[in-house]
N, C-alpha and C positions, 0 to 999 in steps of 0.2 A: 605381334600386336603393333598396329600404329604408334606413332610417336605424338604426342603431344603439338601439336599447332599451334604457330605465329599465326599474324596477318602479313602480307606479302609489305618489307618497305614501300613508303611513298617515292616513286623517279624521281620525282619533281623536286622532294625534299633533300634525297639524298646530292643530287647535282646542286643545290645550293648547300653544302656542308658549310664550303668556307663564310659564305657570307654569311650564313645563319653562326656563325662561331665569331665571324667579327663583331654582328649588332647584339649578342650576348655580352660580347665582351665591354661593349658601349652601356650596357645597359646595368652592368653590376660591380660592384666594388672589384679593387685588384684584391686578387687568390680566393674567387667565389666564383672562378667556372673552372671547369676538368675538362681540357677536350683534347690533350693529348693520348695515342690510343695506348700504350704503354699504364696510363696512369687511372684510366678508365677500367681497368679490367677490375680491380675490388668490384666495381658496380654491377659489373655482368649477371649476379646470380645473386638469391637469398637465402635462407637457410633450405628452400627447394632446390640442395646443388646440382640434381641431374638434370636441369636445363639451363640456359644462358646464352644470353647477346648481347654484346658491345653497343652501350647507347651511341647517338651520336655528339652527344655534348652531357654533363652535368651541371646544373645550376647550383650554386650551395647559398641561398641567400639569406639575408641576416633580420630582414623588416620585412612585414605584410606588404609594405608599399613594390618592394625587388619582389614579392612573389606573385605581387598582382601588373609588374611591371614585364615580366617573362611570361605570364600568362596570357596577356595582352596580344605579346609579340609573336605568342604560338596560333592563337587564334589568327589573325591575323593573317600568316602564311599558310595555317594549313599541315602545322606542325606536332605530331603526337606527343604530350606528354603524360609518365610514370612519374606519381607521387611515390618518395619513398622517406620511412622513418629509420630506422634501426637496420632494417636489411634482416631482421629475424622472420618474417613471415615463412608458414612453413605448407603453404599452397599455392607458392610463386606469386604472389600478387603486388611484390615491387620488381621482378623479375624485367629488362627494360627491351627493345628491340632497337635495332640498325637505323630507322630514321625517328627516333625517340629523345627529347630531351627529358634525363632525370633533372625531378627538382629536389633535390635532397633540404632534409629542416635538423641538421644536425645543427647547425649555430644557432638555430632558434632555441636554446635552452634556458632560458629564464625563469621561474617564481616571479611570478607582478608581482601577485599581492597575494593577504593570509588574511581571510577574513573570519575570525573566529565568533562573531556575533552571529553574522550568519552563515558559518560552518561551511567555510569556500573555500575554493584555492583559484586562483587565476595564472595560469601557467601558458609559455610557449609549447606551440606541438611535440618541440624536440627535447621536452623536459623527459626524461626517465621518468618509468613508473613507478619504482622505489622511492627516486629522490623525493617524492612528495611525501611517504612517509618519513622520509628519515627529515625531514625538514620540519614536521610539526611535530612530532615524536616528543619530541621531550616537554611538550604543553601538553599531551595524552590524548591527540587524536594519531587518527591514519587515514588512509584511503584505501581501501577495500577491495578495489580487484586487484588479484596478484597473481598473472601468469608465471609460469614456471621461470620464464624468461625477463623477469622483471628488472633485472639486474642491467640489462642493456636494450629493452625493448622499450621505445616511446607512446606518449599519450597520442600522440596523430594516428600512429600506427595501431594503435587500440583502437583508437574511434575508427578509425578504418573497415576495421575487422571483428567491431563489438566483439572485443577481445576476454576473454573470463577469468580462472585461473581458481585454487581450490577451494577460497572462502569466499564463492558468488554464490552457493548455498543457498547462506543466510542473507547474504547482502548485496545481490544482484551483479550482473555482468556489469559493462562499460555503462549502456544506455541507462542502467539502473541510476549511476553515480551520476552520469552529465548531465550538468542542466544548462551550458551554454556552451557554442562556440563561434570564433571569428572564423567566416567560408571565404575564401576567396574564388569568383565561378573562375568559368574560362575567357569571358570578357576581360576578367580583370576587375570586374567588380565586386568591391567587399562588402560584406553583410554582414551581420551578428545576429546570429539567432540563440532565445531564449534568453538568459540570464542568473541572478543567484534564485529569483525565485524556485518553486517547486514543481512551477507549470508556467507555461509559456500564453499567450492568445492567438487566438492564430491557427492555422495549419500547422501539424506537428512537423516541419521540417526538419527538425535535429532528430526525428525520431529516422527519417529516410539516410540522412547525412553518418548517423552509428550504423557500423555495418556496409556503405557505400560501396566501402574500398577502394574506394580514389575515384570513382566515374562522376563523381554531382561538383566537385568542386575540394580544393586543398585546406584543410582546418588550419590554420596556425597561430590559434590560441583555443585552450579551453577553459571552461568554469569547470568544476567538480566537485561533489558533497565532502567533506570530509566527516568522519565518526569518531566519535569518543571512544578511547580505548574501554573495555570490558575492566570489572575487577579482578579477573583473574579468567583463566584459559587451560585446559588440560588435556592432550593430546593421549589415544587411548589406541595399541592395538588389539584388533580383534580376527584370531586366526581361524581356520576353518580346511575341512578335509577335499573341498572340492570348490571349484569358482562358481558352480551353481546355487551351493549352498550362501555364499557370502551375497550372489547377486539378490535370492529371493529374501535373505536378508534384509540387505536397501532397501527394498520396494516395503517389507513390511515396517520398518522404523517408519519413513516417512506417510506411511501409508496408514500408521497411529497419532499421524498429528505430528510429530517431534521432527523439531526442525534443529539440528546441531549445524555450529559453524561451517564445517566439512565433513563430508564421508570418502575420503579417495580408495580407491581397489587396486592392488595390484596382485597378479598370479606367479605362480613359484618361479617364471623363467624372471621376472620382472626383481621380484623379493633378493634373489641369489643375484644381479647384477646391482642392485641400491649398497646392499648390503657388503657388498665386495668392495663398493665407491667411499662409503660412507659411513660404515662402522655404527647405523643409527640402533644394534639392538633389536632388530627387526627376529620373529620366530624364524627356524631353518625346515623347521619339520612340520607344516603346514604349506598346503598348495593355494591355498589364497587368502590376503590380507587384506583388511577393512583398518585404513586410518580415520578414527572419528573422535572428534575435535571439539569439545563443549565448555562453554566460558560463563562468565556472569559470575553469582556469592560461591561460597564454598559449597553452601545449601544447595544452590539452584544445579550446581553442580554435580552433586553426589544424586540429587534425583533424578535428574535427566539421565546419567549413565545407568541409575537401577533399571529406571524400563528400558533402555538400549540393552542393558546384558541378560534382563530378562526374554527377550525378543532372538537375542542371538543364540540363548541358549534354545529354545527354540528349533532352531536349523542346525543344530549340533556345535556349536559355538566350540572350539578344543582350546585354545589360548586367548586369556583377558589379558593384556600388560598396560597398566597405567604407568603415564611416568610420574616418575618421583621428583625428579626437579628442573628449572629452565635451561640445565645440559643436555638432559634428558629427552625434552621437549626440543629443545633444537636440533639433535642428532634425528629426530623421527621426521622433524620438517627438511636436515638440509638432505636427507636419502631419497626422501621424494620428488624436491625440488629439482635433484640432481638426477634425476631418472634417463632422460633424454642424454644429456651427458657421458654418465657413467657408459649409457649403453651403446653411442660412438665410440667407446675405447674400445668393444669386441668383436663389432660387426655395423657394417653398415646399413642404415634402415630406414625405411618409408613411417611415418607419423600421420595414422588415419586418423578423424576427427569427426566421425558420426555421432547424433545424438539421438536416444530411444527412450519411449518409456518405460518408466523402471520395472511395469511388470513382464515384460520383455526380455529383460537383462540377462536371465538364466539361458536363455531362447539364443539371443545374438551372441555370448558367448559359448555356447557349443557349436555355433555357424561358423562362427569365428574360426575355430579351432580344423574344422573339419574344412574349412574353404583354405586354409593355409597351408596344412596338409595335403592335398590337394594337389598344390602344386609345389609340393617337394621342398617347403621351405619351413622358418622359424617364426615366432612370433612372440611378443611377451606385450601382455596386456599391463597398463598402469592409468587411471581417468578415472575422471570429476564422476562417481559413482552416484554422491547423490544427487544428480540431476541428470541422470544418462547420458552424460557428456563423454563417449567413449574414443579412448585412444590407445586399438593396435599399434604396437611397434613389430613393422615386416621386417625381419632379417634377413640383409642378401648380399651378394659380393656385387659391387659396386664396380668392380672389373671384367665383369661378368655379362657383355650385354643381353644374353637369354635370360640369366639371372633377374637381371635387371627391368627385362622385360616382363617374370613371370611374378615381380612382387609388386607391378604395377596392375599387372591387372589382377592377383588377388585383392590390393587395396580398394581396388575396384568396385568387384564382387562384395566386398565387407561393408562399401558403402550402399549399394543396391539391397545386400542384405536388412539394413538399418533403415531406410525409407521402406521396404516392405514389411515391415515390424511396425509401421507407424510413428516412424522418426525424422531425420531427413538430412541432409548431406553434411553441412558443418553446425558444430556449435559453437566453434569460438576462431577457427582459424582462417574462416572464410574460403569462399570460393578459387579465386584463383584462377591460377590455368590447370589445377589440379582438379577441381571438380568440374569445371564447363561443361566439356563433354557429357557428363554428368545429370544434368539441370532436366533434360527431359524424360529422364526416370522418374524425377520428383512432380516437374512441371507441365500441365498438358500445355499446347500450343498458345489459346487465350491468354493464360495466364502470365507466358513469358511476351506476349506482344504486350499485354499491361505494363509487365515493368519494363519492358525495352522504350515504351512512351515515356513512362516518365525518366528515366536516363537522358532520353532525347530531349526532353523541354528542358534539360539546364546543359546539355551539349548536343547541338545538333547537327555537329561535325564527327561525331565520335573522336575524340582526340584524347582525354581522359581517361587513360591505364587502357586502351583500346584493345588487348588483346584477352582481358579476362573479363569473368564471369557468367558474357552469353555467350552458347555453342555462335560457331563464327558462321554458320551458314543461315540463313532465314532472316537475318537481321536486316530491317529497313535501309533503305537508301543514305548514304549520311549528305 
């Protein structure tokens, strides 16, 4: 199998290294560029480790004004640049190339402001997505998406990649929560689109700007809703003798109306590596688990689980385990959370990210199983169940380039599988140089000249993350 594709460096750019690294260095405070190659290589790769290239400078700036002031200087020459948050994207989409300046927004970490009147946060791009709850926490709200990765993945890099995580459920991905942010294009000129309102006027551009991944322009502030915490929250597993039984499970709760905080799944190879990490109490003798997660009075509480356990028994439901108390309840979230984790300590693996409808689920999990099979490898399922948010984990040896070759293209396969199920390539981790290739499984021809237009009316240099998203061939002129 082919390898994944760059775009060929710019000559032009690379021959000007040095001076493109002196008017950087003119251009931004001292210890906010990287252009030593020694000191550069962190930058090379994202959490997608099996590719990587040495930018040719990083920017690290501290104001919109430094990041509209290297943007400027990129357009300008003719100079590709990779926005990058956290370095967590797990579809290569801060991944940088050879004539690429990264602009990194790690020092953009701020909390502006905490608007509880009208239930806002105004935050730098490079704020963590935790820190926003642990910062209003003890006034009783949060903010509501919360990828696995929350702990070190930022708000730029969510809006990037309308990023999810297990209680978008009830309360919506990134795009659900955002309602403004500061853009900077590639002129260098800043905008602000939307605000605390609930709706913008206008063209919905923050609705294109969630999900971008860096091609329209650099976020380096956002607004975002925040919510009232719940009076209470009860984390419930529910075991089952097969993943098909727990899949047509999901489809039937939601499929009676009942919408719980979360429903996550994971299957017995997934349950046996949490549970080895994490100690969360999880069943050992059950092949697939349903965590489902329901808050509100105690009342609202105990009803919503009766028709969930009614429904599960249904599909042969073998294990109900409530927890008993907020230890309880944390050991079940940090096993989950730890999922990706845990399962780097035993094997190396590819993290697919297709999404399907629910009545599907029973369907792409036995594809699943039998495409990984297939090609002589491991897999342990764990994903945002109730919203078909799925995520194989490929096991393979990392040292291994056949290895490595043959759990690239079953992740492949698994995604091909999920758009022919009537789903489609990612739901939360974005495109990348992981799925590009990809895009015309899902997308017929028209459709991707549509959005390669509007890419092109806020850069029509291509210079912005330039090597992801569209297949590199067929692409306009820049």
């Amino acid at each position: 199998m082919d390898q994944i594709g760059f775009l060929e460096p710019r000559p032009a750019v690379i021959a000007r290294r040095r001076e493109i690294v002196a008017d950087l260095l003119d251009l931004l405070p001292p210890g906010c560029l990287v252009h030593e190659p020694r000191e550069l290589v962190p930058f090379e790769t994202d959490a997608f480790v099996s590719y990587r290239r040495l930018p040719l400078a990083v920017a690290l700036p501290e104001t919109t004004a430094q990041v509209a002031a290297v943007l400027k200087y990129c357009n300008r020459y003719g100079v590709p640049v990779v926005p990058r948050g956290a370095g967590t994207s797990l579809s290569g989409g801060a991944i940088p190339q050879e004539d690429a300046v990264v602009i990194g927004l790690s020092k953009m970490s701020r909390i502006l402001e905490v608007d509880y009147a009208n239930r806002t946060a105004t935050v730098q791009a490079g704020v963590t997505n935790l820190n926003i709850s642990d910062a209003v926490s003890a006034d009783g709200y949060f903010y509501a998406p919360d990828p696995s990765s929350q702990l070190a993945c930022t708000i730029g890099g969510n809006i990037g990649m309308n990023s999810g995580g297990a209680h978008c459920l009830k309360y919506g991905v990134t795009t659900n929560n955002l309602l403004g942010a500061k853009l900077v294009l590639i002129d260098g000129t800043i905008v602000d689109l939307g605000g605390k309102g609930l709706d913008a006027g206008g063209l919905d551009l923050l609705g294109l700007v969630c999900g971008g991944e860096g091609q329209l322009g650099i976020v380096t502030e956002a607004t975002v809703r925040l919510i009232a915490k719940p009076e209470g929250a009860r984390p419930v597993l529910f075991g089952f003798d097969t993943s098909e039984e727990a899949g047509a499970c999901v489809a039937d709760v939601i499929g009676a109306g009942i919408i719980p905080v979360a429903i996550e799944f994971m299957d017995k190879p997934a349950i046996e590596i949490c549970e080895a990490f994490a100690h969360a109490g999880y069943p050992m003798d059950v092949e697939a688990l349903l965590i489902v997660e329901v808050e509100g009075s105690e009342a609202e509480m105990d009803a919503m689980l009766a028709s969930i356990i009614e429904i599960a028994g249904r599909h042969g439901v073998k294990v109900v385990k409530e927890s008993q108390s907020a230890t309880e309840a944390a050991l079940i979230w940090k096993g989950r959370k730890s999922a990706f984790g845990a399962t780097g300590r035993i094997a190396d693996y590819i993290c697919m990210d297709g999404t399907v409808p629910l009545g599907q689920l029973p369907h792409v999990l036995r594809g699943t199983a039998e495409i990984v099979a297939k090609y002589g490898l491991r897999v342990a399922n764990v994903f945002h169940a109730g919203d078909g948010n799925m995520h194989p984990l490929i096991l393979f040896n990392a040292n291994d380039p056949e290895d490595a070759a043959r759990a690239e293209a079953a992740g492949n396969d698994i995604l091909r599988l999920c758009v022919d199920a009537g789903g489609c390539l990612t739901g939360e981790h974005g495109v990348g140089i992981e799925k590009r290739d990809l895009m015309r499984h899902q997308y017929a021809e028209v459709d991707l000249d549509q959005q390669m237009a509007v890419r092109a009316a806020f850069d029509a240099q291509w210079l912005l993350n330039p090597s992801k998203v569209f297949p590199l061939e067929g692409r306009p002129a820049a």
